[in-house]
C-alpha positions as CSV (number, residue, x, y, z in Angstrom):
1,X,0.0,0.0,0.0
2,X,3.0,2.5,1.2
3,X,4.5,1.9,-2.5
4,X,1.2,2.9,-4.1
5,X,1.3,5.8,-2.0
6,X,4.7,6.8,-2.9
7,X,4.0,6.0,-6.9
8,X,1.2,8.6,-6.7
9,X,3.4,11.1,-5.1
10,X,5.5,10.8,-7.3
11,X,3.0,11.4,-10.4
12,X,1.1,14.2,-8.8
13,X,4.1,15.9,-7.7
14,X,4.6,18.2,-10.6
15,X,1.0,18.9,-10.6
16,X,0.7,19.9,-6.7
17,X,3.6,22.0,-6.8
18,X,2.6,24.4,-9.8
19,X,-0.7,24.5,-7.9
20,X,1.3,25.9,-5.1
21,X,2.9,28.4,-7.0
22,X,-0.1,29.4,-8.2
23,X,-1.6,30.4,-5.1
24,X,1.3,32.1,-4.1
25,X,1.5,34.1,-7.5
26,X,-2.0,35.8,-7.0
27,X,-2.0,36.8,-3.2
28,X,-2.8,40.4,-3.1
29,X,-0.2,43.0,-1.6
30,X,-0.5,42.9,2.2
31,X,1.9,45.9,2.9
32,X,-1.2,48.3,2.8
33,X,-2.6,46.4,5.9
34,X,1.0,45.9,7.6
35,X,2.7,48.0,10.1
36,X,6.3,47.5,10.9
37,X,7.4,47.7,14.2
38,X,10.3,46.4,16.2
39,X,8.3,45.7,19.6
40,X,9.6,47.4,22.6
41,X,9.7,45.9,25.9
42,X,6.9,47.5,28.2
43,X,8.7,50.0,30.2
44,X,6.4,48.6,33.4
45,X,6.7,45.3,35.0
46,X,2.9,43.1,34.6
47,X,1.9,40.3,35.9
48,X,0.6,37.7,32.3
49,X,-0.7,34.6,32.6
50,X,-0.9,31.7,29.7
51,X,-3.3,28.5,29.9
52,X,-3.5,25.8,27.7
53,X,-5.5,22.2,28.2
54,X,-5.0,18.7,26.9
55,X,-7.0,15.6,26.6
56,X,-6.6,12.2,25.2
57,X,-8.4,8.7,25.6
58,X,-8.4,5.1,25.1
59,X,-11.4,3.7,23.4
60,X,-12.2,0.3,25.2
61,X,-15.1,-2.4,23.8
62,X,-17.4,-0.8,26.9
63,X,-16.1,2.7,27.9
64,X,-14.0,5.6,26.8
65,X,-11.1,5.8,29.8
66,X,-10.1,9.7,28.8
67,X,-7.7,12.0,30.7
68,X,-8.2,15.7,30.9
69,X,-5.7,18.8,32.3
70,X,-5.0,22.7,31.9
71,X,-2.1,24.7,33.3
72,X,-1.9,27.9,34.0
73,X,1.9,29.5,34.0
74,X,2.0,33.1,35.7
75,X,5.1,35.7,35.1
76,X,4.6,38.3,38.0
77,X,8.1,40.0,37.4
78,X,9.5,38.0,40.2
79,X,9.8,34.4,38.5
80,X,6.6,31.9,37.3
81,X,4.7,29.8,39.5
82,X,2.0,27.4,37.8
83,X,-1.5,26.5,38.6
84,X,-2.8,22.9,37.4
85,X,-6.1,20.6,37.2
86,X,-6.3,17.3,36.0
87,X,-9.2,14.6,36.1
88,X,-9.4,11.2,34.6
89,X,-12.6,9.3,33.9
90,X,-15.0,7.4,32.1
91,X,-17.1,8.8,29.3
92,X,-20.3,7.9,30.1
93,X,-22.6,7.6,27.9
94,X,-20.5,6.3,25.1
95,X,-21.5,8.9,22.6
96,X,-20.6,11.9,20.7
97,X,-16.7,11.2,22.0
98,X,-14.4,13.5,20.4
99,X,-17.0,16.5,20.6
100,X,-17.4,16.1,24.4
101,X,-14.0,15.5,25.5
102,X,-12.9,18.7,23.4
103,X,-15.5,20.8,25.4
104,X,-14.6,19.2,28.8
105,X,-10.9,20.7,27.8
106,X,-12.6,23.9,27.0
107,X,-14.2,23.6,30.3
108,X,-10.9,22.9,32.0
109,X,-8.9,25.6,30.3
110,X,-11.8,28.3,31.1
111,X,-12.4,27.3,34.6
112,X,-8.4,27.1,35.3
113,X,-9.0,31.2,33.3
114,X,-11.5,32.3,35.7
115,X,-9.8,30.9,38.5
116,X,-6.3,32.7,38.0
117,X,-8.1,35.9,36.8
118,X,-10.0,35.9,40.2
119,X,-7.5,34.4,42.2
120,X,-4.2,36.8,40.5
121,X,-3.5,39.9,40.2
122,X,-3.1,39.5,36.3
123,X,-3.0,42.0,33.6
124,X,-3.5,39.5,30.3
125,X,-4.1,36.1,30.7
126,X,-3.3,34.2,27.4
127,X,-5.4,31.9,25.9
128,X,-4.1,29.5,23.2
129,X,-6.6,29.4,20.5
130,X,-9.7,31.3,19.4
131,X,-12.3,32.6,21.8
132,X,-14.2,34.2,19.4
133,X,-14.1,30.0,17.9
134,X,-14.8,28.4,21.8
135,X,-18.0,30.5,21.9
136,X,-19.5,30.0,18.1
137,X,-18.6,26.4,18.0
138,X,-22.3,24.5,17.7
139,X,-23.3,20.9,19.4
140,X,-23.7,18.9,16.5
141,X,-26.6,16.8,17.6
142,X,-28.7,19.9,19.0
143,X,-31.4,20.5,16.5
144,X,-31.9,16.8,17.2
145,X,-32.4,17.2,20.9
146,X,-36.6,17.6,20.9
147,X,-36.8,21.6,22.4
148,X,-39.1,20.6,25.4
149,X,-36.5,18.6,26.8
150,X,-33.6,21.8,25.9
151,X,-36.1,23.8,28.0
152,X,-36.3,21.2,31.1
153,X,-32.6,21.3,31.2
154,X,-32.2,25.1,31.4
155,X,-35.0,25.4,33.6
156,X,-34.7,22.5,35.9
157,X,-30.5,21.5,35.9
158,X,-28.8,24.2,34.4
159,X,-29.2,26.7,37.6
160,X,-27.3,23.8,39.4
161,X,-24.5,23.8,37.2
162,X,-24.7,27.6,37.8
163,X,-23.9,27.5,41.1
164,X,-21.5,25.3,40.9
165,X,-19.4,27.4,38.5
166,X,-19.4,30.1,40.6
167,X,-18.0,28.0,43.5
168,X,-14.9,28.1,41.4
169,X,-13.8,24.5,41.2
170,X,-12.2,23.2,37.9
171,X,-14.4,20.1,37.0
172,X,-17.1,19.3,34.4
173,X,-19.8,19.9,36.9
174,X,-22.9,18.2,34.7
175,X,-20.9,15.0,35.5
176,X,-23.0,15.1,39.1
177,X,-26.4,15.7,37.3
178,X,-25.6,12.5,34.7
179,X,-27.7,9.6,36.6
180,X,-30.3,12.3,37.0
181,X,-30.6,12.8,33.5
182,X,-30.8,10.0,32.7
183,X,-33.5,8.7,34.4
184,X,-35.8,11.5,33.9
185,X,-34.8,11.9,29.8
186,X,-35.0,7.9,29.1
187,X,-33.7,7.4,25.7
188,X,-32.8,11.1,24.7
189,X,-30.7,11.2,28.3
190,X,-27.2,11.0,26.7
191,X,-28.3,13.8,24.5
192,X,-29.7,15.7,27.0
193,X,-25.8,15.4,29.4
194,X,-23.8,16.4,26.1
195,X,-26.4,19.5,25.7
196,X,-25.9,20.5,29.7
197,X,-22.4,19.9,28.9
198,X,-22.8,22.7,26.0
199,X,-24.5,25.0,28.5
200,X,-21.8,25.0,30.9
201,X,-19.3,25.9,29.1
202,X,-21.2,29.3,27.8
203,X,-21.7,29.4,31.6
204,X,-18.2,29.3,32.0
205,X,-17.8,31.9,29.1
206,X,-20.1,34.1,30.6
207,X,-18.2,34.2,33.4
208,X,-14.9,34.7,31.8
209,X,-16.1,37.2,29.2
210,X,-17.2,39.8,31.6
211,X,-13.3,40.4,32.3
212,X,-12.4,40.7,28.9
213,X,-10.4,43.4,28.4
214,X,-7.7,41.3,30.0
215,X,-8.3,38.3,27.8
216,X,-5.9,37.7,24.9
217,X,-6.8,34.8,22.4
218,X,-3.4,34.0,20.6
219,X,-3.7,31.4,17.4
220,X,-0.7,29.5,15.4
221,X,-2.6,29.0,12.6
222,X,-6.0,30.4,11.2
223,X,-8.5,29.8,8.1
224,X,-9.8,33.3,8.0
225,X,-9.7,35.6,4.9
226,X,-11.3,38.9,6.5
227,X,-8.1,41.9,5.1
228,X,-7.9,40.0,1.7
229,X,-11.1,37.8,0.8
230,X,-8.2,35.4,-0.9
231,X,-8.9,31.3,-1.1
232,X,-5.5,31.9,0.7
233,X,-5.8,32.3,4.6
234,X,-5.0,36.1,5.6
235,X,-2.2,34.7,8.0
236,X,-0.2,32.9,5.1
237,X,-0.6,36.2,3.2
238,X,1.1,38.0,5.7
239,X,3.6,35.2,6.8
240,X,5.0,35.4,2.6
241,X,4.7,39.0,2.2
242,X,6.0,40.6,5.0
243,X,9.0,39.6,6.9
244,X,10.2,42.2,9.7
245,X,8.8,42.3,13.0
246,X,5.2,43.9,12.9
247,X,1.4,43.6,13.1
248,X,-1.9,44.3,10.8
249,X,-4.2,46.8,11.4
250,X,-6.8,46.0,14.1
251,X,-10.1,44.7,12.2
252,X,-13.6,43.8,14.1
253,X,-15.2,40.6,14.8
254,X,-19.0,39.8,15.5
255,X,-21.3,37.1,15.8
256,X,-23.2,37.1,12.7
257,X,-26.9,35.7,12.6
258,X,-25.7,33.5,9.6
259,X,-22.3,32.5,11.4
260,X,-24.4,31.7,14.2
261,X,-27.7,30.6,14.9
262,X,-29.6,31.5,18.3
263,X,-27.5,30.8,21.5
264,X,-29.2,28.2,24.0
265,X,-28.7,30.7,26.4
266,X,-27.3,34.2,26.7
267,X,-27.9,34.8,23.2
268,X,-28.1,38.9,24.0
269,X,-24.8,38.6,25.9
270,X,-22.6,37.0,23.5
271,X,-24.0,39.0,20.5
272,X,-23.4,42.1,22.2
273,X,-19.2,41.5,22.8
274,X,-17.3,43.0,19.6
275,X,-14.1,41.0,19.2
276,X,-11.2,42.5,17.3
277,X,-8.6,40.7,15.6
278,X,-5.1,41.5,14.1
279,X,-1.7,39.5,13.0
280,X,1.2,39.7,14.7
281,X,4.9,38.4,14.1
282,X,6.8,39.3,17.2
283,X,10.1,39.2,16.0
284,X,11.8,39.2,12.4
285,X,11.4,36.2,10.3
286,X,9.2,34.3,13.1
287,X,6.2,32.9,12.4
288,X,3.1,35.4,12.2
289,X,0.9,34.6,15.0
290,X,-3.0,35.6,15.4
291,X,-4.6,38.3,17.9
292,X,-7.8,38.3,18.7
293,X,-9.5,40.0,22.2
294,X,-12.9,40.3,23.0
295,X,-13.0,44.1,23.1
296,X,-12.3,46.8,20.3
297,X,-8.9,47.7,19.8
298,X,-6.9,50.6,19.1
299,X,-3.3,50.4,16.5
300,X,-2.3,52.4,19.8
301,X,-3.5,49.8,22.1
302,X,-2.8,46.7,20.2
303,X,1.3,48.1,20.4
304,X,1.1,49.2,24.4
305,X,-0.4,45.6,24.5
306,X,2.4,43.7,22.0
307,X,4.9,45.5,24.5
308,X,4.0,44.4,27.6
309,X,4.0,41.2,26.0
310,X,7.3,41.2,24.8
311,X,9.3,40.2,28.0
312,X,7.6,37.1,28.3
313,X,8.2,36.0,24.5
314,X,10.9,34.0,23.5
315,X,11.2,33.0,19.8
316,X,8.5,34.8,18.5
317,X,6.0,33.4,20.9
318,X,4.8,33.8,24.3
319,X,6.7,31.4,26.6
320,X,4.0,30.9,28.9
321,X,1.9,29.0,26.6
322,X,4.6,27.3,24.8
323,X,5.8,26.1,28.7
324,X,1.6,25.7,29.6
325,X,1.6,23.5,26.1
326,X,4.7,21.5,27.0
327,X,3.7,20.8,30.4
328,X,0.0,19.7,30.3
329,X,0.3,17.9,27.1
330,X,-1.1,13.9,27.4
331,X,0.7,11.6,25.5
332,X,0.2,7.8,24.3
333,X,2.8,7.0,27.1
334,X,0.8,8.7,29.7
335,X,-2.1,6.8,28.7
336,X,-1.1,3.8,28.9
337,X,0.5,4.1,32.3
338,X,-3.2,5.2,33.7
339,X,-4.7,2.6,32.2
340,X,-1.8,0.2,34.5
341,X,-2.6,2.1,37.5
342,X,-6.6,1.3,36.9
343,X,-5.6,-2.6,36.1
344,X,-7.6,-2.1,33.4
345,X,-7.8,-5.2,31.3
346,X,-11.4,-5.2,28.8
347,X,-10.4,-5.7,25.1
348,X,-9.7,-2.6,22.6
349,X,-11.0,-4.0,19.6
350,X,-7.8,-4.1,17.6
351,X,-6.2,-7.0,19.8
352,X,-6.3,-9.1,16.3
353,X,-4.0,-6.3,14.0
C-alpha cells in the first residue's frame, strides 16, 4: 500500500507544486494592511498569565477511559509559578466522544482562566486558540435534541451547574447531574448530558467574558480571509509578504446571525461582545501569529499591549503558553500508564492487528 502511496506522489508531484505556486502568484499585496514595528519591551513590569489544556483517551469495547488537564503559567516580574487541574474518567454515555472531550478541555482551560483571573493579580491572561471560535462552536446533535427537553434542562439543571461554577472548582460539573438525566430523559438522556455539557461551558464563558479586556486569544494557525477575501488564509498572506517584525491593522469581529444561529442561552450577551482581531509576528522572520481580544482595539492599544508582551516572549512566541503546552500535554505514554494504574484489562477491539 505505502509503495502505491509513494507511486502517486510521485505522479502528482509536478501537478501539486505548480498548484502551489499558483496560489502564491495571486495573493494580493499585504503591505497596505501591515505595520512594521520592532516591539519594545513594556517599560512597566505586569503580571501575564498563559493556559492551555490537553485531553486524550483510550477507546475500550465498553467505555472511553479519557484523561483531561489545563495549566496555567503566571510571570509576575518575580519568577513563574504554575497553577494545574487534572481529572481522569469514564465517558459515560458512550456517545458523541471526540465533541465532548474537546469541550470538557474547554471547560478545563476556562475554569483554570477564571480561577487565576480571580484568584491573581493579572493584567493579560493568554489563551491559546480562538475565543471568538470556543464560543460559536455549535453541538452537533442539538437541533436533534426535541426543544421541550432543551427547555427542562435550562430550567430544571442548568441553575445547578450555575452554582457550581461560581463555586470556582475546575471540574465538568454536569458529570453530578448524569444519573439524573438520565432517568428522567430515558432514551434522549445522553443527549440531554452532552447538551448540559454545552451549556456549561457558555456558563463558564459568561463568566470569563465579563473580564475581557484582560483576555488575549493567541492562534498559530488560522482559516480566515477577512483583510484579503483570498482562497489563501490572511495569515499565510502575511507570513509570505512581509518579513520584519510587525502587526496588521486591528479589524472587528462579530457574531453574525448566519455565522451563528440562536444561542441556548445568553444569546443577547454573547452577541453584544465586539471582538477585534489582528496579525502579529513578534520578532523578524518568526512565524506570524494571530490576535484576537474580546474588546475593540486601538493600532495604539494593540502596540502598548504587543509591548507588555514582549518580555515574556521567546522565539516569537509567548513562553508561557509554549511552557503551559509543553507541560500539560497527554501523551500515548501517559495513557497507557493510567490505564496500568486502573488494572484495566477489557479488550480494545484491535487486539487481532
Amino acid at each position: 500500500m505505502l509503495d502505491k502511496l509513494y507511486e502517486t506522489s510521485l505522479e502528482k508531484r509536478e501537478e501539486l507544486t505548480g498548484e502551489i505556486t499558483a496560489l502564491h502568484a495571486v495573493c494580493p499585496d499585504a503591505h497596505e494592511w501591515w505595520h512594521d514595528l520592532e516591539i519594545p519591551a513594556g517599560s512597566e513590569s505586569r503580571t501575564i498569565a498563559g493556559i492551555d489544556g490537553s485531553f486524550n483517551k483510550i477507546n475500550f469495547r465498553g467505555f472511553i477511559f479519557y484523561a483531561v488537564a489545563a495549566e496555567s503559567v503566571i510571570s509576575d516580574g518575580n519568577g513563574i509559578r504554575t497553577l494545574a487541574e487534572a481529572d481522569v474518567n469514564l465517558l459515560r454515555p458512550y456517545r458523541h466522544a471526540r465533541s465532548r472531550l474537546e469541550t470538557y478541555m474547554s471547560i478545563f482551560e476556562l475554569k483554570l482562566a477564571l480561577q487565576t483571573l480571580n484568584t491573581t493579580d493579572v493584567d493579560y491572561l493568554l489563551i491559546d486558540g480562538s475565543l471568538f471560535g470556543h464560543t460559536i462552536r455549535p453541538v452537533p446533535f442539538e437541533v436533534h435534541l426535541p426543544a421541550e427537553v432543551r427547555k427542562e434542562v435550562i430550567r430544571n439543571h442548568l441553575p445547578v451547574v450555575r452554582d457550581e461554577v461560581s463555586r470556582g472548582r475546575v471540574e465538568v460539573s454536569t458529570h453530578s447531574l448524569g444519573s439524573t438525566l438520565m432517568e428522567e430523559f430515558g432514551d434522549v438522556g445522553g443527549d440531554a448530558i452532552v447538551f448540559l455539557e454545552h451549556l456549561e461551558k457558555l456558563e463558564v464563558l459568561r463568566a470569563l467574558l465579563s473580564q475581557k479586556e484582560r483576555l488575549v486569544g493567541i492562534s498559530k494557525t488560522s482559516r480566515r480571509t477577512d483583510c484579503f477575501g483570498s482562497v489563501v488564509p490572511d495569515i499565510a498572506i502575511f507570513e509570505g509578504a512581509c518579513t520584519g517584525a510587525g502587526y496588521s491593522s486591528p479589524l472587528p469581529l462579530r457574531i453574525m446571525r448566519e455565522a451563528k444561529g440562536a444561542f441556548p442561552m445568553l444569546d443577547e450577551f454573547f452577541r453584544q461582545i465586539s471582538f477585534s482581531h489582528f496579525y502579529v509576528r513578534l520578532e523578524e522572520r518568526k512565524n506570524v501569529l494571530r490576535f484576537e481580544v474580546p474588546w475593540q482595539i486601538t493600532r495604539e492599544r494593540a502596540e502598548d499591549l504587543l509591548s507588555h508582551l514582549m518580555p515574556v516572549c521567546a522565539g516569537g512566541y509567548p513562553y508561557l503558553l509554549k511552557r503551559a503546552h509543553n507541560d500539560v500535554v497527554i501523551g500515548r505514554r501517559d495513557m497507557e500508564r493510567l490505564v496500568r494504574i486502573f488494572d484495566l484489562h477489557e479488550r480494545r477491539g484491535r487486539e487481532m492487528l
